[in-house]
One Martini backbone bead per residue (centre of mass of N, CA, C, O) as a GRO file, in nm:
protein
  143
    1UNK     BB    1  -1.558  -2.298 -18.038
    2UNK     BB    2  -1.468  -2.037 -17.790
    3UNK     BB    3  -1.422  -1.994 -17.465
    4UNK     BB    4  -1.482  -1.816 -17.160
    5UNK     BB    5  -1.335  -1.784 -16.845
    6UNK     BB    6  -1.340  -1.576 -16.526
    7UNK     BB    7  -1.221  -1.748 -16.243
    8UNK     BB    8  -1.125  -1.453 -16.048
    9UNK     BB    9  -1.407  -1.334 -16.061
   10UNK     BB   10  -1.684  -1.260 -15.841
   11UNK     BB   11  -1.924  -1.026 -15.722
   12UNK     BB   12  -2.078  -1.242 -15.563
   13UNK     BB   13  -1.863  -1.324 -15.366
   14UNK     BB   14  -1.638  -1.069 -15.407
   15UNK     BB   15  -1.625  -0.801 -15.416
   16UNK     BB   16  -1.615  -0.487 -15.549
   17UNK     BB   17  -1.346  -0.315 -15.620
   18UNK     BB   18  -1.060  -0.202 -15.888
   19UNK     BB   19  -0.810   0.041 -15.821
   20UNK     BB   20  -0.557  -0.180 -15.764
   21UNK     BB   21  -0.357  -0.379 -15.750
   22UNK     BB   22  -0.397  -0.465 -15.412
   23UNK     BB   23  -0.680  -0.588 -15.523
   24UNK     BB   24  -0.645  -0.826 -15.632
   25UNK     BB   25  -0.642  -1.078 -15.501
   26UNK     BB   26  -0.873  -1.014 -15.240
   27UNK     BB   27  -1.082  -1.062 -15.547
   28UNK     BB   28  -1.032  -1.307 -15.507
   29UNK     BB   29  -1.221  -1.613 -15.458
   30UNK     BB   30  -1.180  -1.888 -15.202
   31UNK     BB   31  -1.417  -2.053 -15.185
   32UNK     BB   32  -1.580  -2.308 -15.151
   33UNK     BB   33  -1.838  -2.238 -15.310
   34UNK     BB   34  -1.675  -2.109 -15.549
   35UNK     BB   35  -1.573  -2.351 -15.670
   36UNK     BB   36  -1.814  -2.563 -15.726
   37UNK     BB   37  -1.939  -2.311 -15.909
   38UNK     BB   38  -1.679  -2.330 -16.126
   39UNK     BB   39  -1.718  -2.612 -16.177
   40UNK     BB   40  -2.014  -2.647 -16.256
   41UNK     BB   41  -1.981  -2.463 -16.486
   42UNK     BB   42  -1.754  -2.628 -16.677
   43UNK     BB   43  -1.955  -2.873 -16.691
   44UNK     BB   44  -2.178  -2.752 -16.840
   45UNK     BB   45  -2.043  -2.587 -17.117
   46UNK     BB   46  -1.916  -2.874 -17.210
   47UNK     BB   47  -2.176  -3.045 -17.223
   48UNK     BB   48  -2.326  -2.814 -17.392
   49UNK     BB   49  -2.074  -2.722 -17.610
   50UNK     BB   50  -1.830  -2.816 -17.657
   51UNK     BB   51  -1.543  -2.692 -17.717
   52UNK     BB   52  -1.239  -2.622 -17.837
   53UNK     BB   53  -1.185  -2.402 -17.651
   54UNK     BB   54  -1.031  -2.307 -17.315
   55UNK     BB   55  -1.040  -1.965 -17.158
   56UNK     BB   56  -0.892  -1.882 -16.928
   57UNK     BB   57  -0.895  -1.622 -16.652
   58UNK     BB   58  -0.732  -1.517 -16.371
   59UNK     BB   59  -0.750  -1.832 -16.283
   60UNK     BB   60  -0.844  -2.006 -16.024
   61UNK     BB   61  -0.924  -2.151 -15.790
   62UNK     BB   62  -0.852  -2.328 -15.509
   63UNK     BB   63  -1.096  -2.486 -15.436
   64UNK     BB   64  -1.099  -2.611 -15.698
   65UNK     BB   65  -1.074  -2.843 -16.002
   66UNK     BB   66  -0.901  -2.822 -16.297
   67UNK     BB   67  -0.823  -3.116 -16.351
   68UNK     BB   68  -1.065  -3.227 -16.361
   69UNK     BB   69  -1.193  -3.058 -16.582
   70UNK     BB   70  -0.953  -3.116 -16.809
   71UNK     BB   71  -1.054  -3.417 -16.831
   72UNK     BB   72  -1.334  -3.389 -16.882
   73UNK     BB   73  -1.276  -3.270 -17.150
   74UNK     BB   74  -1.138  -3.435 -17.279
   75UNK     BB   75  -1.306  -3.657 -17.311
   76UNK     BB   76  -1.546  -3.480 -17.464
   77UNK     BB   77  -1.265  -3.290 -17.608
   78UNK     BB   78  -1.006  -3.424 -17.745
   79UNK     BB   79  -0.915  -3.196 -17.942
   80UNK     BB   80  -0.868  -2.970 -17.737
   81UNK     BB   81  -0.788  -2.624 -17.584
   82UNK     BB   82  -0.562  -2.529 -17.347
   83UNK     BB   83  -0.456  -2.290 -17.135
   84UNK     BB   84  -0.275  -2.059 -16.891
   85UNK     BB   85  -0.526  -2.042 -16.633
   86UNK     BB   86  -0.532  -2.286 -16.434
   87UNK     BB   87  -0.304  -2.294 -16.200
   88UNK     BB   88  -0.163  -2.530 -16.390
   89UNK     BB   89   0.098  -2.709 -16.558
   90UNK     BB   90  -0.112  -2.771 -16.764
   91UNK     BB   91  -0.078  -2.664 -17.174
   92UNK     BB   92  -0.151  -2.592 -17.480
   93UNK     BB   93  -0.075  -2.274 -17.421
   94UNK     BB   94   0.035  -1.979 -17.458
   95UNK     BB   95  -0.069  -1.586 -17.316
   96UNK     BB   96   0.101  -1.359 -17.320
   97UNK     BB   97   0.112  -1.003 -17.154
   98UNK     BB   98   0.255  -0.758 -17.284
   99UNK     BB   99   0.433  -0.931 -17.482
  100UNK     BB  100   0.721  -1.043 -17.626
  101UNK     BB  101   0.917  -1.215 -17.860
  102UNK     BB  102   1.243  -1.277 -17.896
  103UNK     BB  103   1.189  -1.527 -18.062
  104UNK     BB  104   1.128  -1.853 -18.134
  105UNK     BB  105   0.844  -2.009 -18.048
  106UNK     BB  106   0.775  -2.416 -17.998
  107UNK     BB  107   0.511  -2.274 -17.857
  108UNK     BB  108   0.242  -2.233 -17.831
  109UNK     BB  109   0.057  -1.902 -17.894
  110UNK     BB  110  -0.113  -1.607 -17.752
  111UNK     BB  111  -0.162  -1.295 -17.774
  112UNK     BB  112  -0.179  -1.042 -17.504
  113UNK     BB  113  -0.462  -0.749 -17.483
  114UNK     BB  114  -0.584  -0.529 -17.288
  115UNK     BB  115  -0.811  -0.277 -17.246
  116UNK     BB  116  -0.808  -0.237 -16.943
  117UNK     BB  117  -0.687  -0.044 -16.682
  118UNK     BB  118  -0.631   0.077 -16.374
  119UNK     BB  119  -0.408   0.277 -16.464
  120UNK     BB  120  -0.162   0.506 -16.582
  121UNK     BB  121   0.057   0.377 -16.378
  122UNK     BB  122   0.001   0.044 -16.402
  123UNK     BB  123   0.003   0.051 -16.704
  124UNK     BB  124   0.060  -0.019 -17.022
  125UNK     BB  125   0.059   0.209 -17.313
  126UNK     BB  126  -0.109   0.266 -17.549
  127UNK     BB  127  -0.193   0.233 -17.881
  128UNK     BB  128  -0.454   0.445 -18.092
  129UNK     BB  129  -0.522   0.487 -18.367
  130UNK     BB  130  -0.800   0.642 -18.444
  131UNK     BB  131  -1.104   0.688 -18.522
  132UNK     BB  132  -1.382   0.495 -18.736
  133UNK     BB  133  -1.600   0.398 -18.920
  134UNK     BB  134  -1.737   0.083 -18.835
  135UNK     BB  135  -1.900  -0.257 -18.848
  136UNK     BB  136  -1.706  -0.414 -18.683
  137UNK     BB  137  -1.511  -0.545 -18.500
  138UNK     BB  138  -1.259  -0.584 -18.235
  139UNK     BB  139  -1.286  -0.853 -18.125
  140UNK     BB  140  -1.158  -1.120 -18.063
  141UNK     BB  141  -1.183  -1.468 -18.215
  142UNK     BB  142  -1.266  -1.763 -18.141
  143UNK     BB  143  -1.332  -2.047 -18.444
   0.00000   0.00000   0.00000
């Protein structure tokens, strides 16, 4: 099982919306209080679940301590593996979003793709099937 977790953003922290790129920054929380308790959510969730993978998304606060977190996780679980999206330079693989690789890459990587866009004219246009009726999920899952 693969875990989620969105460390850049929490609106009980500080509220949104995010209506503009120039949004985006402002509205990740960087108090102390919201790092110890994004560090507290991902002691829980190790201890509780041990995942295989840790994806998070967004950065990490800066006020938490996401490298005690990746340690204490591999701990719990060796054979574990973490994205680059915990704002620090150790990464078991590599997340690039919207974007192509030129070449062959011999490093781990899964690509990424959002469903939503801040606005028409700052993401770039995707292009999207016709709809058809199906019972399938469209969702990614990591398992």
């Amino acid at each position: 099982m693969g875990l989620y977790y969105s460390g850049g953003f929490d609106w009980t922290f500080v509220p949104g919306p995010i209506k503009t790129r120039d949004d985006f920054e402002p509205t990740k929380p960087q108090s102390e209080a919201y790092g110890k308790y994004v560090d507290a959510q991902y002691r829980e969730l190790i201890a509780r679940y041990k995942p295989a993978v840790l994806w998070n998304d967004i950065d990490y606060p800066k006020s938490g301590h996401p490298m005690e977190i990746e340690a204490e996780y591999y701990n719990a679980v060796p054979d574990g593996v973490v994205d680059n999206r915990f704002g620090i330079k150790h990464t078991d693989y590599v997340t690039p979003e919207y974007s192509t690789l030129k070449e062959i890459n011999p490093q781990k990587w899964r690509n990424v793709a959002g469903w939503v866009s801040l606005s028409a004219t700052t993401a770039p246009r995707v292009k999207r099937r016709p709809s058809r009726p199906t019972s399938s999920s469209t969702c990614s899952l990591i398992s």
